[in-house]
N, C-alpha and C positions, 0 to 999 in steps of 0.2 A: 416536288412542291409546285404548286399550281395558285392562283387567286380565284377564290369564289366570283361568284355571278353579279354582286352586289358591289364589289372591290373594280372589277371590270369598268362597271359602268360608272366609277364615279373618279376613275383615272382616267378617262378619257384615252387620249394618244397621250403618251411620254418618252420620254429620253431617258436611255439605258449604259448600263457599263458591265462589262463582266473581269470580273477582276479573278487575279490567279491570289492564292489564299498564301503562297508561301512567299512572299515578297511585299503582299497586300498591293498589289500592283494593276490598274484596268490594262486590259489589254484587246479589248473589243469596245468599241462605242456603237449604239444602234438607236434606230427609232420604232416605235413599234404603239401598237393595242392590245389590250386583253391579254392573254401569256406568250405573246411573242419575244420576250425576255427567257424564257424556261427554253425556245424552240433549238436554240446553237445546242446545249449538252443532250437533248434527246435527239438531233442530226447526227452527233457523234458518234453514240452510241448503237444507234438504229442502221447509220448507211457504211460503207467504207469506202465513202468520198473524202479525198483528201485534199485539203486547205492549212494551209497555217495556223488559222482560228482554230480547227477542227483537230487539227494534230496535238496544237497545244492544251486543247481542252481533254485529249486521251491523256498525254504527259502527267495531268495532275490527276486525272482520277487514277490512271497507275501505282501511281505515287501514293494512293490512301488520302488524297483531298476531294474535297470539292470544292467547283468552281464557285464563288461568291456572287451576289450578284446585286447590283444597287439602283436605286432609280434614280434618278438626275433632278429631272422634272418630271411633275404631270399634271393632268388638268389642263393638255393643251388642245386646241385645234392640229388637223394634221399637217397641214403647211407650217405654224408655227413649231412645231416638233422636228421640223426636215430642216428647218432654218438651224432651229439648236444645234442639231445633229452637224450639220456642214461647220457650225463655227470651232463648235470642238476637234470636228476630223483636220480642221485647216489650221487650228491652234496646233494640235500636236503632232501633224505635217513640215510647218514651217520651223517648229522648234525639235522635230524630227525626236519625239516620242515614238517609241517600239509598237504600234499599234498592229495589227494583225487583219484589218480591213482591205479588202482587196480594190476599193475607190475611196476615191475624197469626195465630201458632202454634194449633197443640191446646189448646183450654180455655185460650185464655189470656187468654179475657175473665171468664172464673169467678177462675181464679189469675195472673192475669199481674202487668207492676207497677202497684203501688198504692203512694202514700204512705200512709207508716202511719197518719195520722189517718182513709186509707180502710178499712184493714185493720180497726180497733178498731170504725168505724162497723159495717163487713158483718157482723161474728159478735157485736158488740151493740147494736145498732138493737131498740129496740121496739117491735110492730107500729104502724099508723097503723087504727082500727076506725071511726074515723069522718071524713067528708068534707064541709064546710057546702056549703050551695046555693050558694055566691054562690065556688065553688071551681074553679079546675083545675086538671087535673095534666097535666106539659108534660116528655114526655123527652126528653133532651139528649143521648143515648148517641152518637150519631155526629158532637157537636162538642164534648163535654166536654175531652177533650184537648188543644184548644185556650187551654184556658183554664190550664195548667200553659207557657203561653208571650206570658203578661203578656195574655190575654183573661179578662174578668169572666165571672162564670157567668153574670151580666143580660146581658149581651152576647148569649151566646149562646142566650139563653131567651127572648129578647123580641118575635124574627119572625124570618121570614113564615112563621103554620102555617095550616093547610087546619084552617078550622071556621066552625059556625052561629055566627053574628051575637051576639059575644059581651055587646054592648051590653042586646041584649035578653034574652039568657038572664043577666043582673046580673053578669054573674065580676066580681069584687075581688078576688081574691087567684088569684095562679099560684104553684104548688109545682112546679118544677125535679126533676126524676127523672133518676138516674142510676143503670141498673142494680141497680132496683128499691130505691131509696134517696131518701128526699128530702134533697136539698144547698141548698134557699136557698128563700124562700120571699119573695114579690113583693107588697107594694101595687100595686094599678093606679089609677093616673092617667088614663090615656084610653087606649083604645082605637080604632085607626086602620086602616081598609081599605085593602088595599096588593094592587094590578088587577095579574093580571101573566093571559099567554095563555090560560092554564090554566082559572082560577079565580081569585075572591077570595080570599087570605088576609088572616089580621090581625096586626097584630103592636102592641106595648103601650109607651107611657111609663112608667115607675114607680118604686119605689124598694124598699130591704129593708122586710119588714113591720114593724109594733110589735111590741114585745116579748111583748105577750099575744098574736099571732095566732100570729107566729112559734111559741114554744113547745108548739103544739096539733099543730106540723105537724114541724118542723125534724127532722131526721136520724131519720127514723121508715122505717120498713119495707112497703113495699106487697107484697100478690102479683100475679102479672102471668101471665095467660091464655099457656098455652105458645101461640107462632109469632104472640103477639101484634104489629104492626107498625105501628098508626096513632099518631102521635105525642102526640094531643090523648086526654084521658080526663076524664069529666066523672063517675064513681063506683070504687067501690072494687068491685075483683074478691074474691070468697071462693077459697081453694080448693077448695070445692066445687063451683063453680062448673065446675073443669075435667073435676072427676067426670062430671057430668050432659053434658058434651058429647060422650063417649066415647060 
C-alpha cells in the first residue's frame, strides 16, 4: 500500500504509529512525509538488519498478519510533527509503554516530561560556585528514570563508576547530577572496589548527608562542558571554560 501523489501533498508532514494487528497494540511511533509510514515493513522485508522494530514487524508477518498502520496527525509543518512526535515518545517513556523506538523525541530531554517539582527546580535552581575537596559529582542522566518506578536516587548513584581510587583522593560526600541539577546529595560510609573485565570501579555505602552539607549543595545548578560524557567529575566547569575550548 502506498498514497497517491495528490494524498502526499495534502498531508503535508504527519505523525504516525504502527501498530501489531494481534493485540491492536502501536508499537512504533514516527514522523515522517509522503510514504515514509509504508518505509519500516519494506526495510524488513528488503534488508536483514536487525532492530526490535524490525524483528517485530518479521514476528507478525510470520504469524500471517500485517502490520497496521494509523496516522496521528497531518497537515503539519515539520517542526510541528517532531514536536508531536517527542511528546508521545516521552508520554510513553515516562509511563514506560513497550515502544520499540530506539531514541526519545526532539529536545525531549531539555522539554520532555518532568514532574513539576522538576520543572520549578530547572528554571529556579541557583547556581552551585563552589565544590569541597572531599566532593563528587556523580551523574545519573541515563538511570534517573528509574527511580520514578519505586528505585531510590542512592540506588542508582552508588556503583559501579569508573574512577581514581576515591579513598585516597578523601571524597565524603557524592552529589547525584541530573541534567545539570543536583537531586540528592550522599554521606559516604566506605568506599568499595567492585573488579569487573574492564577496569576497577567503585561504588559507595552511605546515606542522605546532614543537613548543613546538604544545603551547600541540594537542588543547585552546574554547568556542564558541551558533548561532556564521563560520569565522574571531581570540579566545577565555568562557562568560560567552553569559550577557551573553541
Amino acid at each position: 500500500m502506498k498514497f497517491d501523489h495528490k494524498t502526499c501533498e495534502e498531508m503535508n508532514h504527519y505523525v504516525y504509529a504502527l501498530i501489531d494487528p494481534r493485540d491492536n497494540k502501536p508499537f512504533y511511533v514516527g514522523e515522517g512525509e509522503k510514504n515514509r509510514v509504508f518505509d519500516h515493513v519494506d526495510e524488513a522485508g528488503e534488508t536483514s538488519n536487525e532492530t526490535d522494530k524490525l524483528d517485530l514487524i518479521r514476528e507478525i508477518k510470520d504469524e500471517g498478519y500485517k502490520v497496521d498502520h494509523v496516522i496521528l496527525w497531518h497537515g503539519l509543518d515539520k517542526n510541528t510533527a517532531l514536536i508531536i512526535e517527542a511528546s508521545l515518545l516521552d508520554f510513553a517513556s515516562y509511563f514506560k509503554f513497550d515502544l520499540t523506538n530506539l531514541v526519545r523525541g526532539h529536545h525531549s530531554s531539555v522539554f520532555g516530561a518532568m514532574k513539576v517539582e522538576e520543572i520549578i527546580r530547572k528554571y529556579n535552581a541557583p547556581p552551585l560556585d563552589e565544590l569541597g575537596d572531599d566532593c563528587v559529582i556523580i551523574n545519573i542522566n541515563k538511570r534517573y528514570r528509574e527511580t520514578r518506578n519505586d528505585v531510590s536516587i542512592y540506588d542508582v548513584t552508588k556503583g559501579h563508576w569508573p574512577m581514581a581510587n576515591p579513598n585516597r583522593k578523601g571524597i565524603k560526600y557524592v552529589l547525584a547530577e541530573y541534567k545539570s541539577f543536583i537531586v540528592e546529595v550522599f554521606e559516604v560510609e566506605i568506599w568499595e572496589p567492585v573488579d569487573t573485565e574492564k577496569r576497577t570501579r567503585w561504588e559507595f555505602t552511605g546515606k542522605v548527608a546532614p543537613d548543613e552539607i546538604k544545603r551547600k549543595y541540594f537542588n543547585r545548578k552546574i554547568h556542564k562542558k558541551r558533548g561532556a560524557s564521563f560520569p565522574v567529575s571531581y570540579n566545577l566547569q565555568k562557562p568560560s571554560d567552553d569559550k577557551k575550548m573553541v
